[in-house]
DRENPA-367536 format. One record per residue (C-alpha): residue number from 1; z, x, y; chain. Coordinates in pm, 1 decimal, padded with zeros to 6 digits. Example, Ala and Ser with C-alpha at 12.3 -4.5 7.8 and 13.67 -1.06 7.14 Angstrom:
2
<pos = 1&up = 00780.0&east = 01230.0&north = -00450.0&unit = A>
<pos = 2&up = 00714.0&east = 01367.0&north = -00106.0&unit = A>
END
This chain:
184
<pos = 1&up = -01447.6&east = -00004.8&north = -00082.9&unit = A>
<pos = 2&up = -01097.8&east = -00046.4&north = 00031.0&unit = A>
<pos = 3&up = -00949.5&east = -00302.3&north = 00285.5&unit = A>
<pos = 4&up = -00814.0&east = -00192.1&north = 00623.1&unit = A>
<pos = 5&up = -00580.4&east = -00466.0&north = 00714.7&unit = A>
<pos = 6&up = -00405.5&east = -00508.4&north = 01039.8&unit = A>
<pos = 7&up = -00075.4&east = -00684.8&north = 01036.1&unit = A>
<pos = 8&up = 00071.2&east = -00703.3&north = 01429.7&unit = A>
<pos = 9&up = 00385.7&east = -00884.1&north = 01536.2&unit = A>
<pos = 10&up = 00368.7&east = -01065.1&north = 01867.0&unit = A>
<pos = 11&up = 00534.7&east = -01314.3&north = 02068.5&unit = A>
<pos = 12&up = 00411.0&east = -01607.7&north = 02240.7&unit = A>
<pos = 13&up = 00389.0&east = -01428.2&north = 02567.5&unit = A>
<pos = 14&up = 00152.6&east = -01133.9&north = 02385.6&unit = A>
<pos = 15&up = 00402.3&east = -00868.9&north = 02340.1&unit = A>
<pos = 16&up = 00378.0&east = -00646.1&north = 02028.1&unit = A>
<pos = 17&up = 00594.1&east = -00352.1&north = 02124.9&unit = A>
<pos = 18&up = 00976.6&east = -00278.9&north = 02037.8&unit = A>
<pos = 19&up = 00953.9&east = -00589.6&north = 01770.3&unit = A>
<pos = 20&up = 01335.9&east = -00603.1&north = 01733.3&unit = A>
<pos = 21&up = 01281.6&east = -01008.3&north = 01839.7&unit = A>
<pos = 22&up = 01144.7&east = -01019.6&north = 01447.6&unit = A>
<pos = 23&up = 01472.3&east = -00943.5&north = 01302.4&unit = A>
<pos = 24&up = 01577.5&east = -01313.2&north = 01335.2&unit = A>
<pos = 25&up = 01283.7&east = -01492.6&north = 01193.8&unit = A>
<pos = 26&up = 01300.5&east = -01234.1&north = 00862.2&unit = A>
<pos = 27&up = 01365.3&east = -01437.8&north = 00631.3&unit = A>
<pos = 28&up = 01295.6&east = -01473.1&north = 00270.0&unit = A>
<pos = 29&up = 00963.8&east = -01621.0&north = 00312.7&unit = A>
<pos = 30&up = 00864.4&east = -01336.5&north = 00552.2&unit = A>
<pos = 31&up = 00965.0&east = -01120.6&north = 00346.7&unit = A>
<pos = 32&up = 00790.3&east = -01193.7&north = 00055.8&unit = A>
<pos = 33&up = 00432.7&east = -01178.5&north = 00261.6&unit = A>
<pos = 34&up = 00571.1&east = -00831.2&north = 00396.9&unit = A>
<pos = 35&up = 00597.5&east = -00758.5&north = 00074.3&unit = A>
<pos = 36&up = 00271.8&east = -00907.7&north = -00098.7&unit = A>
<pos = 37&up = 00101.2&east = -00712.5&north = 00165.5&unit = A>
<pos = 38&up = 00259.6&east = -00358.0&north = 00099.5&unit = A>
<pos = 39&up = 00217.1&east = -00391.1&north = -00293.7&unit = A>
<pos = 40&up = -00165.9&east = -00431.1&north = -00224.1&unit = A>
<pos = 41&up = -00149.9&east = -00147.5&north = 00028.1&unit = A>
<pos = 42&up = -00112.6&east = 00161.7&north = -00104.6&unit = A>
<pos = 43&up = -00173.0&east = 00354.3&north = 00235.2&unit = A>
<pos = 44&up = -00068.3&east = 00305.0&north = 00588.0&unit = A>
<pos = 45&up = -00261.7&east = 00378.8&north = 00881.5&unit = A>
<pos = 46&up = -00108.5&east = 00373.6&north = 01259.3&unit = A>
<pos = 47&up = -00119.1&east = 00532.2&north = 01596.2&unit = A>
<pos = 48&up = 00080.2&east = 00801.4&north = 01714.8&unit = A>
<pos = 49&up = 00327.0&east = 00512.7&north = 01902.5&unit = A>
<pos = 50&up = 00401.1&east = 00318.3&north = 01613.4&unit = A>
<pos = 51&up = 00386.5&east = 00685.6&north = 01450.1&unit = A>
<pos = 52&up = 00735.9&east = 00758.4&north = 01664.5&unit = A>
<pos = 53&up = 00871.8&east = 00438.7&north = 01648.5&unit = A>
<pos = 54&up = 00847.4&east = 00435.3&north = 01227.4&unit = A>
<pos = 55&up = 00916.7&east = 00752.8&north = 01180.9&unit = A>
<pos = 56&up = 01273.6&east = 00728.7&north = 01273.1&unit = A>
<pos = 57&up = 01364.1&east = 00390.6&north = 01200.1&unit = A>
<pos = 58&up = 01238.2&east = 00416.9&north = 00817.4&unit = A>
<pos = 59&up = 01403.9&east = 00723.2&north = 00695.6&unit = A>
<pos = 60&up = 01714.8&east = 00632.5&north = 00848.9&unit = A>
<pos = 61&up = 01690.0&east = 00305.1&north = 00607.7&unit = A>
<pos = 62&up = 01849.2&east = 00260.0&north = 00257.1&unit = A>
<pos = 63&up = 01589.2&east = 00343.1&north = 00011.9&unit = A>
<pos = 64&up = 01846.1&east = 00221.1&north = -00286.3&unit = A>
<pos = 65&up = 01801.9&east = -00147.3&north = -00127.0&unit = A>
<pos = 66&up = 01483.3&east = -00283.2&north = -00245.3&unit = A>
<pos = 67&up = 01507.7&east = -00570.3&north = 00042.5&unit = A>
<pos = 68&up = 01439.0&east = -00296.2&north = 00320.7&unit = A>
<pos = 69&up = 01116.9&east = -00189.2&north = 00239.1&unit = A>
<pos = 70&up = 01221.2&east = 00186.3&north = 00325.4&unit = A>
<pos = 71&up = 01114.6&east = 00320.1&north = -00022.8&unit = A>
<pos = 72&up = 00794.1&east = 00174.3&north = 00079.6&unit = A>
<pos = 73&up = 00745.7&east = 00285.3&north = 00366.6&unit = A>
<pos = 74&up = 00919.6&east = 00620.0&north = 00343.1&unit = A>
<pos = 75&up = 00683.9&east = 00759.6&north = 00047.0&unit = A>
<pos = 76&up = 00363.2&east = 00574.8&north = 00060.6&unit = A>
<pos = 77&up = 00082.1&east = 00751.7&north = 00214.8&unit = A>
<pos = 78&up = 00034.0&east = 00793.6&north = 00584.0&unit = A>
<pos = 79&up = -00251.5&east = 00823.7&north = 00811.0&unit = A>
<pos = 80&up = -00132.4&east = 00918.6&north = 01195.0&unit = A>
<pos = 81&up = -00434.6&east = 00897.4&north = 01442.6&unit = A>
<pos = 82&up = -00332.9&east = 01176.5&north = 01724.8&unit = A>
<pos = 83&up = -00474.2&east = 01481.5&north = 01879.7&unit = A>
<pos = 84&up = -00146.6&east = 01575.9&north = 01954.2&unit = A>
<pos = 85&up = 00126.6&east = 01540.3&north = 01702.4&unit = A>
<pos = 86&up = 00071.3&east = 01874.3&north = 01474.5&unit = A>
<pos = 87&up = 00358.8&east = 01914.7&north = 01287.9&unit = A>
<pos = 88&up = 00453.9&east = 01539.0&north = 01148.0&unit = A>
<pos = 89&up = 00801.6&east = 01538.8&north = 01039.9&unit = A>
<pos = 90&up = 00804.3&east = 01194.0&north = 00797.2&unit = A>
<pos = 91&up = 00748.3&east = 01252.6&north = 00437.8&unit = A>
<pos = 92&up = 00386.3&east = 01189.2&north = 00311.3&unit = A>
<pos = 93&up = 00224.3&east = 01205.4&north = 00642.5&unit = A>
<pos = 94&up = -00167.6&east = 01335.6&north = 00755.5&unit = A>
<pos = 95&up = -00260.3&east = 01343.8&north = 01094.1&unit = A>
<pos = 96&up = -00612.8&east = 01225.8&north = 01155.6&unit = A>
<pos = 97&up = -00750.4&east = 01442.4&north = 01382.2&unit = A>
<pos = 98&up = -01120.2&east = 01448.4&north = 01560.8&unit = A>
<pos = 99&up = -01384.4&east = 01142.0&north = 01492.9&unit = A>
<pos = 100&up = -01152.6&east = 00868.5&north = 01425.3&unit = A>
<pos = 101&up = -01392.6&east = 00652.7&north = 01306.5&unit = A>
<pos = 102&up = -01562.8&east = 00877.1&north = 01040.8&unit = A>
<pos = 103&up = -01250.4&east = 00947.2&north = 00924.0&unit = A>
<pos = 104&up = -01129.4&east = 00553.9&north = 00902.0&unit = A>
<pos = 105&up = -01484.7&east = 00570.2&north = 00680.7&unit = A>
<pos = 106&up = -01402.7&east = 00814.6&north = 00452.2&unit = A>
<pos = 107&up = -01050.7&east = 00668.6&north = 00400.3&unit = A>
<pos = 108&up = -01215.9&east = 00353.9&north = 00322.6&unit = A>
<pos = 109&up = -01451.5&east = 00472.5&north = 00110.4&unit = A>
<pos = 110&up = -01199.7&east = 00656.2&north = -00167.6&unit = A>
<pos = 111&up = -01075.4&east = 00514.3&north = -00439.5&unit = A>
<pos = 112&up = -00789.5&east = 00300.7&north = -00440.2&unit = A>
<pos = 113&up = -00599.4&east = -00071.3&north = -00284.0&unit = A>
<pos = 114&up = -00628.8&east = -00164.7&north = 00074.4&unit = A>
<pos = 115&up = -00503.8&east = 00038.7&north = 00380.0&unit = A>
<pos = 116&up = -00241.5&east = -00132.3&north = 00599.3&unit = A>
<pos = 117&up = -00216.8&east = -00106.6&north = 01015.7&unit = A>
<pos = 118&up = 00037.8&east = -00235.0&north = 01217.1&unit = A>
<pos = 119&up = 00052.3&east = -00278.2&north = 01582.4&unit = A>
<pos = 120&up = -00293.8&east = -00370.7&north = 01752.5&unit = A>
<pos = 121&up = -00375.6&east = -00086.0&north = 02026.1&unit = A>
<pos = 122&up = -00660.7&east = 00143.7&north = 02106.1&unit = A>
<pos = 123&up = -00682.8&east = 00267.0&north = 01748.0&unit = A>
<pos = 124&up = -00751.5&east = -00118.9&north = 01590.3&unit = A>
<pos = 125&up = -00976.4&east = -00167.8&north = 01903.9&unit = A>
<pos = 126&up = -01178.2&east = 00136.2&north = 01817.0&unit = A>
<pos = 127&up = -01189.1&east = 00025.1&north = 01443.0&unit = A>
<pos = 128&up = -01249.9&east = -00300.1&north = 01541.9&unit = A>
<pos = 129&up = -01590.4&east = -00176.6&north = 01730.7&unit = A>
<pos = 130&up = -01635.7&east = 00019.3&north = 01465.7&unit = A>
<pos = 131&up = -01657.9&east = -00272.8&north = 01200.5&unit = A>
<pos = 132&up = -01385.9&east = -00110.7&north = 00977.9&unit = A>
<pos = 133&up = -01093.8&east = -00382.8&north = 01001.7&unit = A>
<pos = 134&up = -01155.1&east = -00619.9&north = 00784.1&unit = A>
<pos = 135&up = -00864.3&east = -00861.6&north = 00876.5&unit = A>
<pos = 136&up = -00634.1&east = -00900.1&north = 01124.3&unit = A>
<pos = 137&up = -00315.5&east = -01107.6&north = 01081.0&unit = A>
<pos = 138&up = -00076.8&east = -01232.8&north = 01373.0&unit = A>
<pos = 139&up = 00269.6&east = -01296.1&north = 01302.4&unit = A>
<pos = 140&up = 00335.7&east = -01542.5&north = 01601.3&unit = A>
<pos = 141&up = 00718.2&east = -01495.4&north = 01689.7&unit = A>
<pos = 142&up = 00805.4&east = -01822.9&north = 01876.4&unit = A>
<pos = 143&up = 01010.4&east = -01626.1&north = 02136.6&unit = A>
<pos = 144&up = 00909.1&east = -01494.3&north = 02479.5&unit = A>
<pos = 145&up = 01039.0&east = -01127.7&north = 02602.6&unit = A>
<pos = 146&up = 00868.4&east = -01068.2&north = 02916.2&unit = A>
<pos = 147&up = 00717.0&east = -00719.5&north = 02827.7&unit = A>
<pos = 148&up = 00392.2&east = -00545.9&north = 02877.2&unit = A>
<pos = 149&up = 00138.4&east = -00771.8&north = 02680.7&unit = A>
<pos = 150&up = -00087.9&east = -00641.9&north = 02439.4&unit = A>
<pos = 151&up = -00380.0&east = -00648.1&north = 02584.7&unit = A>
<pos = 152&up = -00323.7&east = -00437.4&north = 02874.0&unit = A>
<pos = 153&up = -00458.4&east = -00081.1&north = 02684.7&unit = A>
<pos = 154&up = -00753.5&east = -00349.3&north = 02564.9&unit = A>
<pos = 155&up = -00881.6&east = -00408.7&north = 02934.5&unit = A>
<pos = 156&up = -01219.9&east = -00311.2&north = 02851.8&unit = A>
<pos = 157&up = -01239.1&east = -00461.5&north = 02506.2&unit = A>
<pos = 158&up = -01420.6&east = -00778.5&north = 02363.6&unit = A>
<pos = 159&up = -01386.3&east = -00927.6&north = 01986.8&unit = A>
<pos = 160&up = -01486.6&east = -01239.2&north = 01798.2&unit = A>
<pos = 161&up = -01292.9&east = -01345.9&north = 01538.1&unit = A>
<pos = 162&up = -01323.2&east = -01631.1&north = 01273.4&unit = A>
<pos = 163&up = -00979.6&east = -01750.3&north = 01177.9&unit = A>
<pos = 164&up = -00969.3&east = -01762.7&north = 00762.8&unit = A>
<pos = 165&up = -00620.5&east = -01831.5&north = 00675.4&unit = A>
<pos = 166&up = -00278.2&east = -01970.3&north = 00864.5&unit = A>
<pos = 167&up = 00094.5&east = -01958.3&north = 00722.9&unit = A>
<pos = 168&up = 00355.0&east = -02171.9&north = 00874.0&unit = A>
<pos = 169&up = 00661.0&east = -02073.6&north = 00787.1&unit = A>
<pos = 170&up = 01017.4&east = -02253.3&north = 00802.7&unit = A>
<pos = 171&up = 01142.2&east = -02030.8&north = 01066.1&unit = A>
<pos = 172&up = 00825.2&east = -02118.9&north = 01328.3&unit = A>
<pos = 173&up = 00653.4&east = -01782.6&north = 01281.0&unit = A>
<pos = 174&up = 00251.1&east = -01884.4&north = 01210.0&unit = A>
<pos = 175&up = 00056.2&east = -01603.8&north = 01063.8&unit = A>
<pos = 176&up = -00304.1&east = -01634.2&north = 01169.4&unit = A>
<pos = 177&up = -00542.7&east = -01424.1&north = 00958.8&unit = A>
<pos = 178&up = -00905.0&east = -01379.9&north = 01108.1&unit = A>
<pos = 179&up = -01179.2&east = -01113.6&north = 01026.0&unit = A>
<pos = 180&up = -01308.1&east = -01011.8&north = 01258.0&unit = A>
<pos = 181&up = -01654.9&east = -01136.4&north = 01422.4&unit = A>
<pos = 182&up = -01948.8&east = -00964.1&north = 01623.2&unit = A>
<pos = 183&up = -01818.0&east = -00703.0&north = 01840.5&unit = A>
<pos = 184&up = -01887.6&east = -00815.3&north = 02244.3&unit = A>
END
């Protein structure tokens, strides 16, 4: 069975959206986990927000430039979780429509390396429930941006989680991995 991993950028002050803070802690070190984790991914699930954010940034990228990650990202497989977007524009992409979960099942159930997430919404909290994520890593920024935190579309939400790996890297971004625990 294939992993669903969920990789999620945040700052210290919990906020995971518009992660152009990251840009200055991107260095070679990041990098190279960005990229361990994409060469054992060869899908990539998200929700319709980080479905419009992606989708515009990415194939506006230099695919020649191997250091981008937009060949990567621009042809691997997609998996949008939406009832509304119906006509997806980005190269490579399937809208998963209906029972979100079953389908997460049957996605994890075929043949082939894990399935990366990024950005930790109502989509990872309904997977979560669901017991499909099988790891969840934090990239800790240390900046603060005053934004919405992340938990606010989690308000009714409750997870365990048993920490099984931390990265500290030069630049002051930790990476905590945990898998996730019983479901509260």
């Amino acid at each position: 069975m294939r992993k669903l991993i969920n990789s999620t950028y945040v700052t210290l002050d919990g906020v995971i959206e518009n992660p152009m803070w990251t840009m200055p802690y991107f260095d070679d070190e990041a990098s190279a986990f960005a990229g361990a984790q994409t060469d054992a991914a060869d899908a990539v699930l998200m929700g319709r927000v980080t479905y419009d954010g992606m989708s515009v940034a990415w194939p506006a990228q230099d695919e020649s430039d191997p250091t981008t990650g937009a060949a990567y990202f621009n042809n691997v497989r997609k998996y949008v979780a939406s009832t509304t977007l119906t006509d997806p524009t980005w190269n490579n992409t399937r809208v998963l429509r209906g029972d979100l979960v079953a389908e997460v099942r049957k996605l994890k159930a075929q043949e082939g390396r894990d399935i990366i997430q990024y950005g930790f919404g109502s989509v990872t909290a309904q997977l979560v429930r669901a017991g499909l994520v099988d790891e969840v890593r934090f990239w800790i920024h240390p900046v603060l941006t005053g934004g919405a935190s992340m938990t606010a579309p989690l308000a009714d939400f409750t997870a365990s989680f048993e920490l099984i790996d931390t990265r500290v890297m030069k630049s002051g971004v930790v990476i905590a991995s945990y898998r996730p625990g019983p479901v509260g």
